[in-house]
C-alpha positions in Angstrom: 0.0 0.0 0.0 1.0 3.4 -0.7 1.9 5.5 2.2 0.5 9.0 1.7 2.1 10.5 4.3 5.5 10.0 2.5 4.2 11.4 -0.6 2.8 14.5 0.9 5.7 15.0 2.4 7.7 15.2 -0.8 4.6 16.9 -1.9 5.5 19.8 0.8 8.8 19.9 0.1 9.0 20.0 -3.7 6.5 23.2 -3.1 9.1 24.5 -0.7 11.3 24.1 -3.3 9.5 26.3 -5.8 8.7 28.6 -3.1 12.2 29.6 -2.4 13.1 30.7 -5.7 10.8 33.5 -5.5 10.1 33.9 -1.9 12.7 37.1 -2.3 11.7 37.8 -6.0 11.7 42.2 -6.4 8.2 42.5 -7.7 9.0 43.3 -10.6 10.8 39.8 -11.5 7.7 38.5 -11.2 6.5 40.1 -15.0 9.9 38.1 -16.0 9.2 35.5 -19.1 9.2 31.8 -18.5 10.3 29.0 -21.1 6.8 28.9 -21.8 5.1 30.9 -24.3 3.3 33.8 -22.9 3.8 33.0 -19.5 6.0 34.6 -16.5 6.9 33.5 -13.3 3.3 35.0 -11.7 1.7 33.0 -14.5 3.6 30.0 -13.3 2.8 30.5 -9.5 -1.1 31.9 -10.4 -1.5 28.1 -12.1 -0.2 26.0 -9.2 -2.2 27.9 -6.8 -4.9 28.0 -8.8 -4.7 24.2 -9.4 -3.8 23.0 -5.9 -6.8 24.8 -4.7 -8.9 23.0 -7.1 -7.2 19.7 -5.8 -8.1 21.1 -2.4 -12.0 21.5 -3.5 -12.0 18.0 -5.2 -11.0 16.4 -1.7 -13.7 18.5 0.3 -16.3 19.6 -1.3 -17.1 17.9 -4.8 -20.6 19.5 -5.1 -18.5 22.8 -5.2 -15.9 21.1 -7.6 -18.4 19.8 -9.7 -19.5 23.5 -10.8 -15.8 24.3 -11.6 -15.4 21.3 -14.0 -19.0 22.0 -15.5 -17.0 25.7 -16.7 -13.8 23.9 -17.5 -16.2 21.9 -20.0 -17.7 24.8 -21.6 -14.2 26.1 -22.1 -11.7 22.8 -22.4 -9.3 24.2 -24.4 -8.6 27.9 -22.7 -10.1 27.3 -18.9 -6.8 26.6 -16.8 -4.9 29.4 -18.9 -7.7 31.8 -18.1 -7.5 31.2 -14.5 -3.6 31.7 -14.9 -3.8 34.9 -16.4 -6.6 36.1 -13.9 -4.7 35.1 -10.8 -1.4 36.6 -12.6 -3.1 39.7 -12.3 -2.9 39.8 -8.4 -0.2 41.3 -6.5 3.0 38.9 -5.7 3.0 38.8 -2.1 -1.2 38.4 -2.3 -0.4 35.4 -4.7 2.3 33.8 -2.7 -0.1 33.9 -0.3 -2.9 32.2 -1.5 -0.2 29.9 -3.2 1.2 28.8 0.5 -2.2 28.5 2.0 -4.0 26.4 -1.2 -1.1 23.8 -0.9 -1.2 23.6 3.0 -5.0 23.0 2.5 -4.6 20.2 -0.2 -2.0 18.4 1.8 -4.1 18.4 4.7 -7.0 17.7 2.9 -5.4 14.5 1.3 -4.3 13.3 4.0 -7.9 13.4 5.5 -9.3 11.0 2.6 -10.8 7.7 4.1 -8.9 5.0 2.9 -10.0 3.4 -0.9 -12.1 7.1 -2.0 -10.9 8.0 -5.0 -11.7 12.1 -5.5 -13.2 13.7 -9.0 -10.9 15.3 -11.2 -10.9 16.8 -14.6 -10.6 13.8 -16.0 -10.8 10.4 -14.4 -11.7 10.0 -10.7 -8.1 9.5 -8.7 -6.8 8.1 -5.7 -5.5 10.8 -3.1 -1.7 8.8 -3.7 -2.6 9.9 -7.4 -3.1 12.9 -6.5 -0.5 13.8 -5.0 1.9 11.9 -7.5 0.8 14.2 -9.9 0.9 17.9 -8.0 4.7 16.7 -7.3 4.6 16.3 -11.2 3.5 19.6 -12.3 4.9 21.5 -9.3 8.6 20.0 -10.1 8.1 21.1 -13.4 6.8 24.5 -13.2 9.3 25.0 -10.7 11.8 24.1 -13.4 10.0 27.1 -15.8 10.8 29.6 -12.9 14.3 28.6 -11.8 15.1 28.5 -15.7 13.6 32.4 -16.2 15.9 33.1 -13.6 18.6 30.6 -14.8 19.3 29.1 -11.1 20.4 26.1 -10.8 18.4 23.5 -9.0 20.2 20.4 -7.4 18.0 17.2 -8.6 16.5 15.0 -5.6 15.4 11.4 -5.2 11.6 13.3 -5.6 11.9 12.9 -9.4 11.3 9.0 -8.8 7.4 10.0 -8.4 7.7 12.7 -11.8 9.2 9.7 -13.7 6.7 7.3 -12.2 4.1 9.1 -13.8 5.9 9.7 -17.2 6.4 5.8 -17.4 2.4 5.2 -16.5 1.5 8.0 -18.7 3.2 6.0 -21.8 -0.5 4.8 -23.3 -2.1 7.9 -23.0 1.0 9.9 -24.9 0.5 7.7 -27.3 -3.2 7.9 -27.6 -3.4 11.6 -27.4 -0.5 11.8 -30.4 -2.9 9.5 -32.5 -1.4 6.6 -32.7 -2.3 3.2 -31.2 -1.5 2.5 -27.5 2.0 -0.7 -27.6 1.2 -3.8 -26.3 4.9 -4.4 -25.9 6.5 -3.1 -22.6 9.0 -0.8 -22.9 11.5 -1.3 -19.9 12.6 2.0 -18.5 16.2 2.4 -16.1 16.8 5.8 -14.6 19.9 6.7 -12.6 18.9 9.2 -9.5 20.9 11.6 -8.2 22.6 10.0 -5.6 23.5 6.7 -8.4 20.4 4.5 -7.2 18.5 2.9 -9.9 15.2 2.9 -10.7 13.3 0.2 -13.2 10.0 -0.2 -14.3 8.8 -2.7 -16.2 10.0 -5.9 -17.6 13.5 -6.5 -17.5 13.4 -8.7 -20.1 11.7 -6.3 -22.6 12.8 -5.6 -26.1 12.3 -1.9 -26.0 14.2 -0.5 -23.5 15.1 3.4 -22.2 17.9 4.4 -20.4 19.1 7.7 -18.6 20.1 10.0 -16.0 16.7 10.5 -13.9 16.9 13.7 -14.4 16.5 13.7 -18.0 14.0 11.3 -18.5 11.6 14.0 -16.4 12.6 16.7 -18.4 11.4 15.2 -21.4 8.2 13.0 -20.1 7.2 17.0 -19.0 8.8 18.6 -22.1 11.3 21.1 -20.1 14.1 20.1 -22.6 14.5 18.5 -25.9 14.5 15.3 -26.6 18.3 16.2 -28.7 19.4 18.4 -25.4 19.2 15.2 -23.2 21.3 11.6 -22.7 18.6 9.5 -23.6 18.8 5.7 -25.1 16.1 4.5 -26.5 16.3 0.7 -28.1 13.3 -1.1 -30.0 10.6 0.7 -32.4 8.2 1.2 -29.0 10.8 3.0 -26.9 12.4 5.0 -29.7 8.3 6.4 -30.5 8.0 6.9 -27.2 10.4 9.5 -26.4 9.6 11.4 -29.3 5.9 11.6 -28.3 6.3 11.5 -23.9 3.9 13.8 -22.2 3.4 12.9 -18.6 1.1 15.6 -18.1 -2.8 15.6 -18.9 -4.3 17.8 -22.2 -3.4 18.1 -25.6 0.1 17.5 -26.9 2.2 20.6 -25.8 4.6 22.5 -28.3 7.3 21.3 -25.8 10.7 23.2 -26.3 13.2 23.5 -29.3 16.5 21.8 -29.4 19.3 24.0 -28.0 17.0 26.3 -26.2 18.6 24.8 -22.7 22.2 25.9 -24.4 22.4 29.4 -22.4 21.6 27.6 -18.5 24.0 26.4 -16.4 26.3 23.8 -18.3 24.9 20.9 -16.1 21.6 21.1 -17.7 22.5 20.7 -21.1 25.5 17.8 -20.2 23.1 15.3 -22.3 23.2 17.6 -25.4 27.1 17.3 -25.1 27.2 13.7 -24.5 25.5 13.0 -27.6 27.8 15.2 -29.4 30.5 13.3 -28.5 29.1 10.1 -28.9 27.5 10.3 -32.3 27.7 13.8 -33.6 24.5 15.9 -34.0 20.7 14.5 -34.4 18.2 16.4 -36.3 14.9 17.4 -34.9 
């Protein structure tokens, strides 16, 4: 069984995490761009606030959650980035706020789920693990948008096991949401952590395989780097489709980023680009 109380505490920290690169921010850093198109760093705050008070309102009160996915359905392609840009409007320290208390209220709220619920969500129903699986997800990687608009350097941690758990589960659905039909064959997937542990899923004895620095891996299953910027091996038809279609997040395919966009942050982010360099000269997009 799956011990929430471990996950929400990576849950708190990886939020802590984001919090501290703008905890000091001069307000007017926070109108500074982002990596992604048409959004700064409030936009990037406004959105996990936003959401993890929707996650909140899923675990407590889904008559009152029910309303806000009956106007997300009305709206499915421009709800969340509506709600981004209104709560970008507010002032920094109001948002940072409301960002700190939203989160405090989801983890307690999560951890207040009677065993086997599963809560309503946006799309399918989930388990409060789930949940909170998936706001280490997006929070690790929208953290990654802000410390990359400020080009700070963020020291991986074993917390990326949980973002590539979900880009590993999330292999069907890529698939599916790219068109194409979901593999029957398992891919088997080997990360090395930070601190040199590895981490499998899948069959060892699989065909298609992927192999890579943790670290990576997450930056492409949540399309913060190029597939070309990063030391990635893929073996077998499955595996090498895969990682040209990973999305570990829920929606339509994103525009993800284009290669050698991660050229001007700190060297260690961009090692994979040189490793491939060196290895087999220069791959075209």
């Amino acid at each position: 069984m799956t011990d929430i109380s471990a996950l929400l505490a990576d849950l708190v920290a990886e939020s802590a995490s984001a919090d501290a690169l703008v905890a000091e921010l001069p307000e007017e850093r926070w109108t500074t761009a982002t990596p992604a198109e048409g959004w700064t760093i409030a936009h990037q705050v406004a959105h996990l606030a936003w959401t993890d008070r929707q996650a909140a309102l899923a675990a407590t009160d889904e008559e009152a959650f029910a309303d806000t996915v009956k106007q997300a359905q009305a709206n499915p392609t421009g709800f969340v980035d509506e709600a981004a840009e209104a709560w970008s409007k507010r002032d920094p320290a109001e948002l940072l706020r409301e960002w700190r208390q939203s989160r405090n209220d989801l983890a307690q709220a999560l951890a207040n789920v009677p065993s086997g619920q599963k809560l309503p969500w946006f799309g399918p129903p989930m388990a409060p693990a789930s949940m909170a699986t998936a706001r280490i997800m997006e929070t690790w990687a929208h953290g990654q948008d802000i410390a990359d608009a400020l080009k700070v350097r963020r020291e991986p941690t074993a917390r990326l096991r949980h973002v590539a758990h979900i880009g590993v589960r999330a292999m069907g659905f890529a698939f599916q949401i790219h068109g194409l039909p979901k593999p029957t064959e398992p891919v088997r997937v080997e990360l090395t952590g930070p601190g040199g542990e590895v981490w499998t899923w899948n069959d060892d004895a699989a065909e298609n395989r992927i192999t890579a620095p943790a670290l990576d891996f997450c930056f492409l299953v949540t399309q913060r780097r190029h597939l070309d910027d990063l030391d990635i091996t893929a073996a077998g038809p499955v595996a090498t489709e895969f990682v040209q279609v990973a999305q570990a997040f829920a929606g339509l395919p994103g525009a993800g980023r284009k290669p050698g966009s991660s050229r001007d942050l700190p060297h260690w982010q961009c090692i994979g680009l040189l490793r491939r360099s060196f290895r087999r000269g220069p791959r075209d997009a």
